[in-house]
C-alpha atoms as one frame of an Amber mdcrd trajectory, in Angstrom:
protein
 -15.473 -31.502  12.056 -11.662 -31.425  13.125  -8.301 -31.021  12.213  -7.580
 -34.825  10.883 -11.102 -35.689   9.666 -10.806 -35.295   5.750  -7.618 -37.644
   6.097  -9.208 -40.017   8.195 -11.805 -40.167   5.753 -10.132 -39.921   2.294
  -6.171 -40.876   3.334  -6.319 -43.501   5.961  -7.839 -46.024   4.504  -4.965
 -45.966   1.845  -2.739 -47.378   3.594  -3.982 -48.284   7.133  -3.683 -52.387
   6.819  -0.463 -51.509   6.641   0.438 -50.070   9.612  -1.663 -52.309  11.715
  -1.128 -56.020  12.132  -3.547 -59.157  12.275  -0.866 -60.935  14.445  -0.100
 -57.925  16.779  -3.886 -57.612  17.089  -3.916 -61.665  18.234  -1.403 -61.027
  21.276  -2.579 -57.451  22.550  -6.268 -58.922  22.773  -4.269 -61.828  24.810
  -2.765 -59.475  27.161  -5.976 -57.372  27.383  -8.305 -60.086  28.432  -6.010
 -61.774  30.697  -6.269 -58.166  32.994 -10.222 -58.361  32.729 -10.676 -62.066
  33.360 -13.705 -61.612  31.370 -16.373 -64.339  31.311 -17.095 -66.115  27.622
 -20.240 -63.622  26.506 -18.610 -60.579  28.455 -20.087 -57.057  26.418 -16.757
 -55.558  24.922 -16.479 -51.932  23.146 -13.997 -50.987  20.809 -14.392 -47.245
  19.723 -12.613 -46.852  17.524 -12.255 -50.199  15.622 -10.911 -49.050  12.308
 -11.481 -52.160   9.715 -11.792 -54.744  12.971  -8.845 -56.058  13.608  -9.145
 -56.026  17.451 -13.030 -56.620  17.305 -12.375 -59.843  15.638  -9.574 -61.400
  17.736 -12.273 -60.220  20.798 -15.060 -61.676  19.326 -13.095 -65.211  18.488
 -12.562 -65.307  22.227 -16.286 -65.621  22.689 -17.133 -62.090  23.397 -19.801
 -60.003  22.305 -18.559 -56.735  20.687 -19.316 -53.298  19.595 -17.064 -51.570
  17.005 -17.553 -47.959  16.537 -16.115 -45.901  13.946 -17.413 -42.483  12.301
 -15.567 -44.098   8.385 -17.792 -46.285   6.612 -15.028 -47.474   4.181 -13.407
 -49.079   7.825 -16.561 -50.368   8.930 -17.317 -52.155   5.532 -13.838 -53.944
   5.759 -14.503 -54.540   9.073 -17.740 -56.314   8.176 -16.048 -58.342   5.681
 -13.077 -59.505   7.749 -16.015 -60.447  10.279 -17.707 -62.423   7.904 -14.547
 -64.809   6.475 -13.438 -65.126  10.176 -17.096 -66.306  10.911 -17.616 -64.190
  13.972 -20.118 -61.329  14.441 -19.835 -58.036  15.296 -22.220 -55.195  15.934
 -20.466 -52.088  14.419 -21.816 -48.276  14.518 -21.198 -45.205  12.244 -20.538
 -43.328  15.126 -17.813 -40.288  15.932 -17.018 -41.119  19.666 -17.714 -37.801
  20.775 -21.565 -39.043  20.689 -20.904 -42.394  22.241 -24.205 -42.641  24.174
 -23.595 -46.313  25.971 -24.669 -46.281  29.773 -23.343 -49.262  32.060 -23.272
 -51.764  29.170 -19.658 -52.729  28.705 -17.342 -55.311  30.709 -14.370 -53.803
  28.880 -13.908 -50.814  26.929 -10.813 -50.056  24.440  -9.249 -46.707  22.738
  -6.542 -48.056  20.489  -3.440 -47.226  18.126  -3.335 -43.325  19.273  -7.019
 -42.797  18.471  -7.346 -39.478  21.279  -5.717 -35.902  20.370  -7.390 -35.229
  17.620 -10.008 -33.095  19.128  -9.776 -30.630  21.617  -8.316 -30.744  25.093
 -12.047 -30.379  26.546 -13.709 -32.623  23.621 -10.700 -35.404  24.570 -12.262
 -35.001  28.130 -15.616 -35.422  26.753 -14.461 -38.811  25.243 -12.882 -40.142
  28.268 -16.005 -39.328  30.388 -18.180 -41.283  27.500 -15.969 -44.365  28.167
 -16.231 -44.373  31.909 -20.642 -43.900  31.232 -20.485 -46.755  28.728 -19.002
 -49.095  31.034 -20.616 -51.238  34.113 -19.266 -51.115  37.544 -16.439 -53.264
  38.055 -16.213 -52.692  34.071 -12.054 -52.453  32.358 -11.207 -49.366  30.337
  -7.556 -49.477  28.056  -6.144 -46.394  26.405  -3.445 -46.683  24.355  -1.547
 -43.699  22.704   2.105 -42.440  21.839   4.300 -41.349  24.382   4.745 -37.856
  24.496   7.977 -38.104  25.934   9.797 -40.719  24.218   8.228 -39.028  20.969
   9.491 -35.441  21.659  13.112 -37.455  21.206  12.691 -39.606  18.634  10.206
 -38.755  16.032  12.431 -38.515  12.632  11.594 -35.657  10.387  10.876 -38.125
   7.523   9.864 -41.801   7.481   8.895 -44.170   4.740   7.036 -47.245   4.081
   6.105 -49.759   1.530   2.387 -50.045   0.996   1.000 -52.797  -2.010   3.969
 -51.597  -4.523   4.311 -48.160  -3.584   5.840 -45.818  -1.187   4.689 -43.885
   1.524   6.579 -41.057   2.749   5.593 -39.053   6.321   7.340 -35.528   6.929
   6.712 -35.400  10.803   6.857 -31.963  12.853   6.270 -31.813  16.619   5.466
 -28.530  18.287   6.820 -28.867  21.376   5.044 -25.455  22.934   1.683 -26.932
  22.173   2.643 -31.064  21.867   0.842 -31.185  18.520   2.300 -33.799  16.514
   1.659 -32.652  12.246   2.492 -35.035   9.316   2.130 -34.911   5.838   1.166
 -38.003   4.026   2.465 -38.549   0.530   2.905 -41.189  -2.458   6.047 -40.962
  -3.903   7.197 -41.521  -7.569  10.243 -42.394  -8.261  11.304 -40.813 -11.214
  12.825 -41.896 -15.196  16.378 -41.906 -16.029  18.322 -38.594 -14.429  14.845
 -37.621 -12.989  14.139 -37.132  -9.498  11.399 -38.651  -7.204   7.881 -36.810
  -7.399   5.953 -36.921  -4.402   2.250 -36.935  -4.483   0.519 -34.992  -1.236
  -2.401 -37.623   0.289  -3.227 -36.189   2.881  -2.351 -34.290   6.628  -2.871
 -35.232  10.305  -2.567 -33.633  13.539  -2.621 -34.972  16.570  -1.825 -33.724
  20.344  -0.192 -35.832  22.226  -0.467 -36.239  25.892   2.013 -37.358  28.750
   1.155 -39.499  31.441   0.430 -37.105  33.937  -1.924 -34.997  31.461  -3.916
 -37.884  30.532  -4.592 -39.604  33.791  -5.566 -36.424  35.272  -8.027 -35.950
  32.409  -9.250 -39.611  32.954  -9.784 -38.284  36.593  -8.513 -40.992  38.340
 -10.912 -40.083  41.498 -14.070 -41.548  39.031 -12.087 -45.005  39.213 -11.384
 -47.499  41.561  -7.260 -48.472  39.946  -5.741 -47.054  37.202  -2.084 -47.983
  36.529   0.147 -47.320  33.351   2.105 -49.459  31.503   4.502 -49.251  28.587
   3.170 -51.022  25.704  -0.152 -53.592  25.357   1.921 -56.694  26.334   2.619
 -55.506  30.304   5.764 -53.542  29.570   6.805 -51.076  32.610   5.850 -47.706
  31.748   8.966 -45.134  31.510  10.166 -42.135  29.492  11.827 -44.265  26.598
   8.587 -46.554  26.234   7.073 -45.987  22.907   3.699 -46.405  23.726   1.347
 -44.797  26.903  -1.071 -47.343  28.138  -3.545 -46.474  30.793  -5.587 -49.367
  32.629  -8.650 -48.378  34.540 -10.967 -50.439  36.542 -14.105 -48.273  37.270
């Protein structure tokens, strides 16, 4: 177990489609290819791949790809957004703390702030599984929030509109510990001279990392380059960049 797993299980898959874009996936596979100059039939991991949206677009470009992800509810999308794309995909039930791939993988990706929900050392753990899993030569990509930019922006409250209904997040960011907490909840709106209910879904926690933490955990000596960039289209990496992207050829 750990902090987030009951909502990853029972909350996410509410409402994740909605927060995570077919066409975004399209151009961030673009950009993440083009650094790997992978050959057609390259061996590509994607742990974790959620319902598949980056497994497909990897797969279309003639790859052959893993998805891992410990939610079966994902994974069954995932299969049948596989299916009416007509590509394949071999996905796992997997938590990535028990990734057990050795020298397999041309590229490996960590996507859409999927480290910080364990602890610092089982975060470490994860990062060494990626650098086992992949061959020599072989691309890793991370991609997380920005601590930084986060500590300065993150709203106390943010909605959205998912299928007809609202979704409300009431954000809190330690700064003493950089654990990001949010509670997830469906809100009502209420009758005549009533006011909105809101309906508790679920709550997350995540600990968010800044550059300088997480390359040192990637221990940068294991790897031949890594280099940091701002976003998964090439942006510069700085302080007001929303996103933390770290590139590592082993």
């Amino acid at each position: 177990m750990f902090q987030s797993e009951r909502f990853f299980r029972e909350a996410w898959p509410q409402f994740s489609r909605a927060f995570e874009s077919p066409t975004d996936a399209a151009s961030e596979v673009e950009w993440i290819t083009g650094l790997g100059a992978l050959e057609p039939g390259a061996r590509v991991l994607d742990a974790p791949c959620g319902f598949g949206r980056h497994s497909i677009e990897l797969a279309r470009r003639g790859f052959e790809v893993t998805g891992v992800d410990f939610s079966e509810t994902e994974l069954e999308r995932a299969r049948a957004a596989a299916r009416e794309a007509g590509v394949a995909l071999t996905l796992v039930c997997q938590d990535i703390r028990d990734l057990d791939f050795a020298g397999e993988f041309d590229l490996a990706v960590n996507l859409c702030s999927s480290i910080g929900y364990f602890s610092d050392d089982e975060d470490r753990l994860v990062l060494d599984r990626f650098w086992r899993a992949l061959k020599p030569g072989g691309l890793f990509v991370l991609d997380t929030r920005n601590r930084d930019q986060i500590v300065r922006s993150l709203p106390a409250e943010e909605r959205k509109r998912v299928n007809g209904w609202t979704l409300r997040i009431e954000n809190a960011f330690d700064p003493a510990t950089s654990r990001w907490r949010a509670r997830w909840s469906r809100i009502t709106r209420g009758g005549r001279g009533r006011a909105e209910a809101a309906e508790l879904i679920g709550e997350s926690e995540i600990r968010l990392y800044s550059a300088h933490e997480l390359s040192a955990m990637l221990r940068p000596e294991r790897w031949s380059r890594v280099d940091l960039h701002g976003g998964l289209d090439g942006t510069p990496f700085s302080l007001d960049a929303p996103r933390l992207v770290l590139v590592a050829r082993k």
